[in-house]
N, C-alpha and C positions, 0 to 999 in steps of 0.2 A: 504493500500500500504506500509506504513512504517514496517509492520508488516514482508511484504514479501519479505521486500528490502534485510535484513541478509541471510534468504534463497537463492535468486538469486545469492548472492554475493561467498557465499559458495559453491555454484555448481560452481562456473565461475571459482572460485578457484582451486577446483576437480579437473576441466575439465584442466586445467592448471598445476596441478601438478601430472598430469596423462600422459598428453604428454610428460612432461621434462625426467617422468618415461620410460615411451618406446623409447623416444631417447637412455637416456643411457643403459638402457636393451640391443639395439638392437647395441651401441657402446659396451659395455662388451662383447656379443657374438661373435660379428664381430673378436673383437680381441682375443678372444680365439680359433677362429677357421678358419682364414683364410688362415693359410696355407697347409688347406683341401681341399682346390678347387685345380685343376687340370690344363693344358694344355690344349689348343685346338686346332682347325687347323689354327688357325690367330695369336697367341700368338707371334710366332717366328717375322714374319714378320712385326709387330705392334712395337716390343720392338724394332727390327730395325731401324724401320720410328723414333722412339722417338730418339732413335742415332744419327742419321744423322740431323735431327732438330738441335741438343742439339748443332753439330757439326756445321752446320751454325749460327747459334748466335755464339758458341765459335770464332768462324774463320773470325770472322768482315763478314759475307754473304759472305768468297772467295769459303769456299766449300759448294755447290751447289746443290750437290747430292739429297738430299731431297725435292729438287723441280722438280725429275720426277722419284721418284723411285715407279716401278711400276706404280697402279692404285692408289696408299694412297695420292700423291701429291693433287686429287683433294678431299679430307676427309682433315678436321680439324687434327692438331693432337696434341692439347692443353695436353689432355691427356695423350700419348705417350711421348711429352715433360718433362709434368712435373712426369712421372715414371721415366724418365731418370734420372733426377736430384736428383728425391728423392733416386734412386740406389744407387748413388755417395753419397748420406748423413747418409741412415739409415742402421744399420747393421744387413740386414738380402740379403741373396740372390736376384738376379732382377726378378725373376719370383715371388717371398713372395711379394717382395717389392709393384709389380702390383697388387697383389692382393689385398694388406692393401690399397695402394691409391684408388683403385677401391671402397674397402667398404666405405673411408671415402667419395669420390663425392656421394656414395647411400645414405648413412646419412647428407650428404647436401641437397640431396634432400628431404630425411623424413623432412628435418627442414624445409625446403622453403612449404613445401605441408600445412605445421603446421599453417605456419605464415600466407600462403595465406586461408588457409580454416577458421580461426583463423580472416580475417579482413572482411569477407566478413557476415561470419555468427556469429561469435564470439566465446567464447571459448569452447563449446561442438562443435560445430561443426569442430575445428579445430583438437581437440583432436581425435574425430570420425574419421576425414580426414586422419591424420598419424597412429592411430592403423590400419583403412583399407589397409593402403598400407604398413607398416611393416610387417602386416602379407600376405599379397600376395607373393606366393612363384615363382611367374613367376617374378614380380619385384625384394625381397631379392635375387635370387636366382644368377639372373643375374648382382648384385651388383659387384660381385666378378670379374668374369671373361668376363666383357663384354666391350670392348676398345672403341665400337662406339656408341652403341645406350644406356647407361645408362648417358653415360655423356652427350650426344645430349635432353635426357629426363630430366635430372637435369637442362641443359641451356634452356631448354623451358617453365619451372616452373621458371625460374630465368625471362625469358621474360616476360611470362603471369603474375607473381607478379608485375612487373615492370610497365604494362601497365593500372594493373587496378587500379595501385596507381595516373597512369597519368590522369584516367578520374574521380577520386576521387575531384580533384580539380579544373577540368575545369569551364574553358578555362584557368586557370591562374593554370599548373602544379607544383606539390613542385619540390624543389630541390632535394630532396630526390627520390622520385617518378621518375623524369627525370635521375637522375644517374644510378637507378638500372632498366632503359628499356634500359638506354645506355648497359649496364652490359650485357642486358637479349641478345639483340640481335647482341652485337658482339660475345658473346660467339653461339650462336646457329645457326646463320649462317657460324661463325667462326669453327662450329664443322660440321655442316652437310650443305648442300645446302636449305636442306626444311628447315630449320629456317627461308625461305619466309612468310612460314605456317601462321607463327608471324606476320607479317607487314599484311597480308590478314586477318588477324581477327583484330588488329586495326584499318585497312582501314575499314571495314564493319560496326566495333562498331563509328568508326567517323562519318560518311556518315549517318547511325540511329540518333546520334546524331543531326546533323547538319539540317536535314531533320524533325528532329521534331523540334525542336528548329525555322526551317524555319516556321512551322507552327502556333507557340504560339508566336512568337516576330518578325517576320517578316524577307525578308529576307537578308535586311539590316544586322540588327543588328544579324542574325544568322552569314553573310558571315563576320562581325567585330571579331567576339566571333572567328571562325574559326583561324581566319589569329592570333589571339593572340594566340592561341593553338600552330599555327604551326612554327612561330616565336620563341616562348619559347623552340622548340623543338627542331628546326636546331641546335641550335649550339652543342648538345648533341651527332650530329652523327659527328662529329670530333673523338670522345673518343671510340664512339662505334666502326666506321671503325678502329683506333689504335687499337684495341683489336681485333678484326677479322685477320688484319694483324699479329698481335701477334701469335695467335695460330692456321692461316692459310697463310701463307707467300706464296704461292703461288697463293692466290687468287688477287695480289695487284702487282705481276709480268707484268699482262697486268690485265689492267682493266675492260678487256672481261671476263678475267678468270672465277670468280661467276658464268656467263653467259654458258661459256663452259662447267662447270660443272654441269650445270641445264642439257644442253643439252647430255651432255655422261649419266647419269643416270636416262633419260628420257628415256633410249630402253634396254633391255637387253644385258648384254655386254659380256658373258661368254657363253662358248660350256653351250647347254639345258643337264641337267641330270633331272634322277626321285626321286621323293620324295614320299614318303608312305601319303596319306590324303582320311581319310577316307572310309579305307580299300584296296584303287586301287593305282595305279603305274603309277604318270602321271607325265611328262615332265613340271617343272617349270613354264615356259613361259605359260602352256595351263590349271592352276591351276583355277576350276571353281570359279564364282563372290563370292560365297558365304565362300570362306577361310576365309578370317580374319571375318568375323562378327561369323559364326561356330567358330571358335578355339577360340575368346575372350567367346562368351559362354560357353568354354566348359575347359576354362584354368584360368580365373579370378575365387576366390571365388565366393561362391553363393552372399553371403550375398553383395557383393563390386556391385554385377552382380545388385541386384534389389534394394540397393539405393540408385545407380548409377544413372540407369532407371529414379526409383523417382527423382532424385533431376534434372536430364533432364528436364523432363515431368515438373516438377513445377519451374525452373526457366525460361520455355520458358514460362510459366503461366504469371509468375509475367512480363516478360519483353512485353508481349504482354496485360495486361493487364492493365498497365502503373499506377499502384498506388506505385509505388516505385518513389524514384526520377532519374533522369535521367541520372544520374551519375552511380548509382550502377545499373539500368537495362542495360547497356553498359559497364559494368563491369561481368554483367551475361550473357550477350548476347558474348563474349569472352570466356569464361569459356565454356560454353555449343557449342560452335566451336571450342574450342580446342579438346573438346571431341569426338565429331561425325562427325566433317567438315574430316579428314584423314580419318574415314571408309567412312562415302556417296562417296568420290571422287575416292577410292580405289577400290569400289564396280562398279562404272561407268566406269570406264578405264579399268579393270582387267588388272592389268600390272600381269609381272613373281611374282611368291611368293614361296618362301622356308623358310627354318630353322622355322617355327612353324611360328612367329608373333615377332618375337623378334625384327625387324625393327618397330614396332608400341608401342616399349615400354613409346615413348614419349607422347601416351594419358593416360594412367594410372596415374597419378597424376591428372591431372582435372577430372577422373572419380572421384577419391577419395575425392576432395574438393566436387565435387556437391554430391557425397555419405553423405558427412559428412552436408553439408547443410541439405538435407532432415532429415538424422538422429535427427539433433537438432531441426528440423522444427515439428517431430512428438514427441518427449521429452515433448517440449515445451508447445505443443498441450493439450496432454497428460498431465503435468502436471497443468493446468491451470483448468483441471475437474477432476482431480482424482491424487494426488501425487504418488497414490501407483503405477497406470498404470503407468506413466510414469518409476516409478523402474525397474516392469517388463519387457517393451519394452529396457531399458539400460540394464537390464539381459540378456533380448535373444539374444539383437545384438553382447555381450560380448560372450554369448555361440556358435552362428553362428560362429566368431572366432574358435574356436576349431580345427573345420575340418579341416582345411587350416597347423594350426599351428603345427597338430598332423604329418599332412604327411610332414611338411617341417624336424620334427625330424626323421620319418623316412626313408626318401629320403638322407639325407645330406651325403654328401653334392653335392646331384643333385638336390634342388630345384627346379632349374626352368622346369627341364620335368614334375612337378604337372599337374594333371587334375583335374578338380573338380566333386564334388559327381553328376553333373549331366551324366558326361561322364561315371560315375560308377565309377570313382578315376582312377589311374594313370594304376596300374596292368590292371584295364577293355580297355584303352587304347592301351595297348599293339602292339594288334595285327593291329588297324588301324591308329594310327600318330607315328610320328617321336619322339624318347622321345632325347637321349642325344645325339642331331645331330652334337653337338660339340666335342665328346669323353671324356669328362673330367674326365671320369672314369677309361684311362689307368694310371692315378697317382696311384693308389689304386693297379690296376693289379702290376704294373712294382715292385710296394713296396714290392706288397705278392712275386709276382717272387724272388726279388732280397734275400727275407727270404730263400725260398727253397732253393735255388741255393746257400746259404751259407752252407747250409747240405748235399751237392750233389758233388763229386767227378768230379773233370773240364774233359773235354776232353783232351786226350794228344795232343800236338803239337798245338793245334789250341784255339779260344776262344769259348763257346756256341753262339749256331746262332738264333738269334730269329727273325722270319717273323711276321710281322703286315700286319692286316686289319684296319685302321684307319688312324689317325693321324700320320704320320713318328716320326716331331721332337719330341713330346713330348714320344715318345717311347726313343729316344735315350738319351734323358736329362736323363730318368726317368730307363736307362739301359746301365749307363757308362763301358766302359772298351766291354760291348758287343758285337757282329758283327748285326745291326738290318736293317733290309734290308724288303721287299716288294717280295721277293724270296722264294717261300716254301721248294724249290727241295733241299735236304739235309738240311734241317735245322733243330733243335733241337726242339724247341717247335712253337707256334704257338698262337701269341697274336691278340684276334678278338675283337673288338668292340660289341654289342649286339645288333646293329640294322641289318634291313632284308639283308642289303647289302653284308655284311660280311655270310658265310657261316659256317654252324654247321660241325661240323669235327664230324666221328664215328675213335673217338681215346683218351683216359682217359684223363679228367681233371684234370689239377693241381691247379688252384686258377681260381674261380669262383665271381666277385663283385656282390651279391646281395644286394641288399634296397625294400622293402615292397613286398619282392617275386617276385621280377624282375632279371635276369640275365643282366645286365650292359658292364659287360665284363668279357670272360675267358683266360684263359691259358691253349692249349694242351698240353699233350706231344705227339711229332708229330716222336721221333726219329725211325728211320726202316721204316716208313712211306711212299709210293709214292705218293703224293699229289700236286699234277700240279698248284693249282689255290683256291686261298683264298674268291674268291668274287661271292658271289649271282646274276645272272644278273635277275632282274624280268621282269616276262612278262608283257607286255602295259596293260592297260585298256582296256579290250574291246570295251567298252562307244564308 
């Protein structure tokens, strides 16, 4: 054993100075490239909501306005806050500026993924944990440009750290451990409604708890242990509530609010449109059971996909099969609900579903931690009969990596429309899901336009007119001084989106966004043109 002690120590080391490495690799990138990402169609109205926030704390609460603008009022908008703020401080534009705070909440969450996969399994498998999800291009991708669901995903990994630190030391929680579930769950109820999600997976792993515990000590002294647990705990949701209010002030206007908005996001709330899945043209609202478990197959890396699986499959093992102690099988039994409790419920209810899956970005970090368990679990395995196996199996999983990482270069900066090589990769995708249902690609168009259009003789009397299919505002940020409008009939060229909705024009190209042989978006020239109408209407589903 003493023999093998400096080996163990050495990898743990590795494993440790391997994650610090992809943290900052993945901070260097970030900041070299994030004012590549694009506009979407939420952008405008999100930087908004963060205004008017920023404007009620400014104004002692007299202005108000952010407590029913729109539909944001019931969305956290901790996020939108704090871009506002960081606008006012940092010198770069307020769309840059979203998009830098954006990457740094994504590399809060690589860290948080790190720490949690990191206590559970220890440092290979932590280090496992954040290479798998740094390189998932549906997560990086989303870092950037996404206002609701990455920081909802980062405060759920803030939760789920939090909680398993709480059953770590039961009945009698640390300090430590208590501060950061207070942390976990005002931010994630404070960002989203389903940060219920949270309290339902430590109510389950209590209850497991308490119910074996009833059985091996009675249930006395089980229901004594309880009430110390939950004693230690109360005074915590003081800070927690403080911080929900913080970055959901409208939730604490009436103290139904939370409730209210369980209830408005419980039904579809917007005119049904169609979305492309799976080759057919169906109405949101009528999207079949099988969406989200199909598109996480088919969008997650392979590699993330089946040691995912595994490390499911073997911590429902270990939690059922109770030779762990009781603390960390309830600490696994949360982890592996974080991960699968949103699709089984999702799959049972079929509520509406659009934009790809990007509302369920908040299970991919616990995929990744139980990824990363298993990975260390078969290392481990593996090296305990044969050192070299085990290399090889930390080779492959390094090489699985590849695919992922290859198309994030070639994609960028659309990441997150990735498919993985089971879908045949992103190009094979094409024809049947949605890829950049955000538009983020008319930054790219607007930039190559505004090139031409500096070599091209203006129209006299008037300004060039440019008609979109997409996104409006980000056409107009992205085509100042222009006339851009949703109007084909005289207009100069003719800026479309690349998905099915938008229509292919028979009339020459002038800048075309391609990534891995994708057309993303182009630019007509539409001028002498009679051209009525911009937009694809597809036909239903048969089905």
């Amino acid at each position: 054993m003493p023999s093998q002690l400096p080996a163990v120590q050495r990898l743990d080391r590795t494993a440790d100075l391997l994650a610090v490495a992809v943290l900052l690799v993945a901070a260097v990138v970030a900041a070299a490239t994030f004012r590549d990402y694009g506009l979407g169609w939420d952008d405008f109205t999100h930087s908004e909501y963060g205004d008017l926030l920023y404007d009620l704390y400014a104004s002692g609460f007299t202005d108000r306005r952010a407590l029913h603008f729109v539909n944001l009022y019931a969305y956290g908008g901790g996020f939108d806050l704090l871009a506002a703020v960081a606008a006012k401080l940092l010198p770069f534009t307020l769309f840059e500026t979203r998009r830098l705070v954006g990457a740094a909440v994504g590399l809060l969450g690589l860290f948080v993924t790190w720490r949690l996969g990191r206590r559970l399994g220890g440092p290979v498998s932590g280090a496992i944990a954040i290479v798998l999800l740094a390189t998932c291009p549906f997560f990086y991708g989303h870092m950037f440009m996404n206002a609701k669901d990455v920081p909802f995903a980062v405060a759920m990994a803030i939760l789920l750290a939090g909680m398993t630190r709480l059953f770590e030391k039961y009945p009698s929680p640390s300090t430590g451990g208590s501060a950061l579930f207070a942390a976990g769950i005002g931010l994630a109820i404070g960002t989203r409604i389903l940060g219920i999600f949270g309290i339902i997976y430590a109510t389950a792993a209590f209850a497991f708890v308490v119910a074996t515990e009833w059985r091996l000590l009675g249930l006395d002294e089980a229901l004594r242990r309880a009430g110390r647990f939950v004693l230690r705990l109360l005074p915590w949701l003081v800070p927690a509530y403080a911080l929900m209010a913080l970055v959901w002030p409208w939730s604490v206007v009436d103290p139904l609010n939370p409730f209210n908005a369980l209830l408005y996001f419980s039904h579809f709330f917007e005119k049904p449109w169609r979305e492309l899945f799976d080759g057919a043209f169906i109405l949101v609202p009528d999207m079949p059971r099988r969406y989200l478990p199909q598109l996480l197959a088919l969008k997650l890396p392979v590699i993330l996909l089946v040691l995912g699986t595994a490390g499911a499959a073997g911590a429902t093992a270990a939690i059922i099969a109770g030779r762990l102690t009781l603390q960390r099988r309830a600490a696994l039994m949360m982890v592996v609900l974080a991960a699968l409790f949103p699709i089984v419920l999702t799959v049972a209810m079929g509520p509406a579903m659009y934009n790809g899956i990007r509302h369920f970005l908040f299970i991919v970090p616990p995929i990744a931690v139980l990824a990363g368990l298993a990975g260390s679990r078969l290392i481990a395995r593996l090296s305990a009969w044969k050192p070299a196996a085990a290399a090889a199996a930390a080779a492959v999983m390094a090489l699985a990596c590849v695919p992922p990482v290859a198309a994030m270069v070639r994609l960028h900066p659309y990441e997150y429309v990735h498919f993985n090589l089971i879908a045949g990769g992103t190009r094979a995708a094409r024809d049947h899901y949605m890829l950049d249902y955000w538009g983020l690609s008319f930054k790219q168009a607007t930039d190559a336009l505004r090139d031409k259009l500096a070599g091209m003789p203006a129209p006299s009397g008037r300004r060039w007119h440019v008609a979109t299919c997409g996104p409006h505002p980000p056409a107009k940020v992205g085509l100042p001084g222009l006339q851009v409008d949703w109007t084909p009939q005289g207009a100069d060229f003719a800026l479309m989106l690349g998905e099915y909705y938008c229509r292919k024009l028979d009339a020459p190209v002038l800048v075309d966004i391609v990534r891995d042989g994708i057309s993303f978006a182009r630019v007509y020239d539409i001028r002498g043109r009679d051209i009525d109408n911009l937009l694809f209407v597809p036909v239903p589903d048969p089905k």
